[in-house]
C-alpha positions in Angstrom: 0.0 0.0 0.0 0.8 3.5 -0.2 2.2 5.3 3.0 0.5 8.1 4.3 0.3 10.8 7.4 -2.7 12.0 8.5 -4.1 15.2 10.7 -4.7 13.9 13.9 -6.9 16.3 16.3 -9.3 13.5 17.7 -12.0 14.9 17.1 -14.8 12.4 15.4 -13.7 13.6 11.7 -10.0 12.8 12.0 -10.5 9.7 13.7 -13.3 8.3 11.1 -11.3 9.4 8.9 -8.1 7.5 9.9 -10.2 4.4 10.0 -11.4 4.1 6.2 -7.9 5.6 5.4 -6.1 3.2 6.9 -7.7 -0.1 5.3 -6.1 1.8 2.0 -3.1 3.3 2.6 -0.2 2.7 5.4 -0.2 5.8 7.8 2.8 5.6 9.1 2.6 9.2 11.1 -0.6 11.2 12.4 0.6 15.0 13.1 -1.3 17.0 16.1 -1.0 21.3 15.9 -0.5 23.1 19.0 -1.9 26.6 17.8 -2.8 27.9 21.4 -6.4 26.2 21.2 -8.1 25.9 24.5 -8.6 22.4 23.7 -5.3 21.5 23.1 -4.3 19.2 26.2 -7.5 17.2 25.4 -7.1 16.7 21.8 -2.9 16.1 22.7 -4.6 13.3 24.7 -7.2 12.0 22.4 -4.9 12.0 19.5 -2.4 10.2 21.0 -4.6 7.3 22.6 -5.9 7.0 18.6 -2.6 6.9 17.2 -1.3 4.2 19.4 -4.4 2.4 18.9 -3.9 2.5 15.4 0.1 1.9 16.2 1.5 5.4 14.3 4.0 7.4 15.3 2.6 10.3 16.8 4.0 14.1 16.1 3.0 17.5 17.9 3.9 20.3 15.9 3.8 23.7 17.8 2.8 26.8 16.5 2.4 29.7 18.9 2.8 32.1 17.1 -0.6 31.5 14.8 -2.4 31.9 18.8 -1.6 35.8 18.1 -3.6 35.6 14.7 -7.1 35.2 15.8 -10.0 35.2 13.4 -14.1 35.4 14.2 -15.1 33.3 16.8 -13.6 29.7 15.9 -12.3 30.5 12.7 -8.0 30.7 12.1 -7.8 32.1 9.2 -5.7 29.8 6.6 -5.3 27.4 9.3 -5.8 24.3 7.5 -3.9 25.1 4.5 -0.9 25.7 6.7 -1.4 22.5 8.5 -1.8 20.8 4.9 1.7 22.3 3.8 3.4 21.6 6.6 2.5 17.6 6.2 3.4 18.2 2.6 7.6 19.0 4.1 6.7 15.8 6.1 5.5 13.9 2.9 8.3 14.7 0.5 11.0 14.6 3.5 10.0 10.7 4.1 8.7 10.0 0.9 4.9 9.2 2.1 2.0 9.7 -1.0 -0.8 11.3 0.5 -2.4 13.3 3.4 -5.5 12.1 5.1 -7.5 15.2 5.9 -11.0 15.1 8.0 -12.6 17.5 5.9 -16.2 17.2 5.4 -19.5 18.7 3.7 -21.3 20.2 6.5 -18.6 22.1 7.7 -17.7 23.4 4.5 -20.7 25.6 4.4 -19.0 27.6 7.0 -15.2 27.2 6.9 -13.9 27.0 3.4 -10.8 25.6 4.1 -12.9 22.2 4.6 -14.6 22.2 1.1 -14.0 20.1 -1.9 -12.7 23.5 -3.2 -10.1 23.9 -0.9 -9.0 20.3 -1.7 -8.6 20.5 -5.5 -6.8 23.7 -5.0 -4.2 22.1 -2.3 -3.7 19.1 -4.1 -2.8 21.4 -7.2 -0.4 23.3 -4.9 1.1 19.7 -3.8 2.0 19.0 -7.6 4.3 22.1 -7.5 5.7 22.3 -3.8 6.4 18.5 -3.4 8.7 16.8 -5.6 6.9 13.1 -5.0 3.7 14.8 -5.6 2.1 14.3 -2.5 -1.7 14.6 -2.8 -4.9 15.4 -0.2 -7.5 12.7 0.8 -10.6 13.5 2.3 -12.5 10.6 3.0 -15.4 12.4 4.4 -15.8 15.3 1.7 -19.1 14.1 0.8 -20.4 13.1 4.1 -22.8 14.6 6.8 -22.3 14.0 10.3 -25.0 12.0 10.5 -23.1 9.7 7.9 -19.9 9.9 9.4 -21.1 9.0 12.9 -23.5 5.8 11.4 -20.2 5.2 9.7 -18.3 5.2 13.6 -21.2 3.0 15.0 -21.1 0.4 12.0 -17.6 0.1 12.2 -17.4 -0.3 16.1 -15.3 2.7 16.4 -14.8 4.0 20.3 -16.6 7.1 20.9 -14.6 7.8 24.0 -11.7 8.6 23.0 -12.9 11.5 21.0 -12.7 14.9 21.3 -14.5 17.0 18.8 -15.1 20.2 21.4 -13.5 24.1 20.6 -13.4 24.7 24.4 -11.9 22.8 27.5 -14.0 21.6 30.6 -11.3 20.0 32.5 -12.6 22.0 35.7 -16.1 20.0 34.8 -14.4 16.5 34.4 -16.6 16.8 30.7 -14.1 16.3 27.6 -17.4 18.1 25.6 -19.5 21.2 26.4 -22.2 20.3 24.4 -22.8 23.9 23.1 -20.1 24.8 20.9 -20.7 24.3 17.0 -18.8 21.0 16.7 -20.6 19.6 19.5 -23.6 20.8 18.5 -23.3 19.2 14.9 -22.6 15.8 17.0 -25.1 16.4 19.6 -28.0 16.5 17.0 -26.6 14.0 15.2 -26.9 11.2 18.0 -30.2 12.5 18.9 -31.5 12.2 15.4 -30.1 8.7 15.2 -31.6 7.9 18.8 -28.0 7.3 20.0 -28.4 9.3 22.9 -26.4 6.7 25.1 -22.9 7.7 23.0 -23.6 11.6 24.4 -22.1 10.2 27.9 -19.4 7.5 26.6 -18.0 11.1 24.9 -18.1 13.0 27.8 -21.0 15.4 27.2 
C-alpha cells in the first residue's frame, strides 16, 4: 500500500477518517497542531490514545505564534492550508504519497478551508511544492455528520476517545460542552439517530 500521514486532532472527523484511510493506505505518522487552542491538552490526549491504537507514530507540531492571529469566533484564518503544507515537508522529507485530511460537507458551508474547493486547490499546490507529488485525501468530503457517525457505530469505532469540542472543561471533568458548533453538529446527530447513550461514553 501507499504510506501516508494523517491530521490527527481526535475529534470524530479525523479519527473516522483515519479508519477508512487506513484499510487503503499505510499511515505511518498522524501529526497533532499546538496553535494555542483551549482544547489542546484534550485533543494532545485524544490523538495520542488513537494513534497508538492505530500503532502510528505520533507528532506534535507547535505553532504559537498563529495563537496571536485570531480570526471570528472559531475560525483561524488559513489554518488548514498551513497544517496541509506543513505535512506536505513531512511527505516529501519521508517519501509518504498522501495526506488524510478530515474534511467534510457540512462544515464546509462555514469554513472554506474544509470544502472540496479547498482540496482541488491544495492538491494542485502539492504538484508544484512536493517533488513526490504528494496529494490530499478527504474521505469524508461528501459526508454529513450523520453519515460519518453511522459510519463510527457500524464500524465499532470507540466514541470515548474523541474529542471533537473548541473549548476545555477539565474543571467540569466533561471532555465536551455540548454547546459549541462541533458539538452541536454531534449532539443532533446522536439525537437524530436515537443514540443518545454515545452523548455520555464522549463526555457530554
Amino acid at each position: 500500500m501507499n504510506k501516508a500521514i494523517i491530521l490527527l486532532s481526535g475529534g470524530l472527523d479525523s479519527y473516522v477518517s483515519l479508519d477508512i484511510a487506513n484499510k487503503y493506505y499505510d499511515i505511518e505518522l498522524a501529526l497533532t497542531f499546538n496553535y494555542g487552542q483551549k482544547a489542546f491538552e484534550d485533543e494532545k490526549k485524544a490523538s495520542g490514545k488513537i494513534a497508538e491504537f492505530y500503532n502510528i507514530e505520533h507528532k506534535i507540531i507547535n505553532l504559537p505564534t498563529l495563537a496571536e492571529v485570531k480570526g471570528e469566533d472559531i475560525w483561524i484564518p488559513n489554518r488548514n492550508g498551513l497544517f496541509l503544507n506543513i505535512a506536505g515537508v513531512f511527505c516529501d522529507a519521508k517519501n509518504y504519497d498522501a495526506i488524510i485530511f478530515g474534511a467534510n460537507k457540512e462544515e464546509a458551508q462555514n469554513f472554506p478551508d474544509n470544502s472540496l474547493d479547498f482540496v482541488n486547490a491544495a492538491n494542485k499546490a502539492l504538484s508544484y511544492s512536493t517533488r513526490n507529488k504528494a496529494h490530499v485525501v478527504a474521505p469524508l468530503i461528501d459526508m454529513t455528520k450523520k453519515e460519518t457517525i453511522e459510519y463510527a457505530i457500524k464500524n465499532n469505532l470507540d466514541f470515548s476517545l474523541i474529542k471533537s469540542c473548541y473549548d476545555s472543561k477539565e474543571e467540569t471533568q466533561k471532555k465536551h460542552c455540548g454547546n459549541c458548533p462541533s458539538c452541536l453538529l454531534i449532539k443532533n446527530a446522536l439525537i437524530e439517530l436515537n443514540r443518545e447513550d454515545l452523548l455520555q461514553q464522549m463526555g457530554f
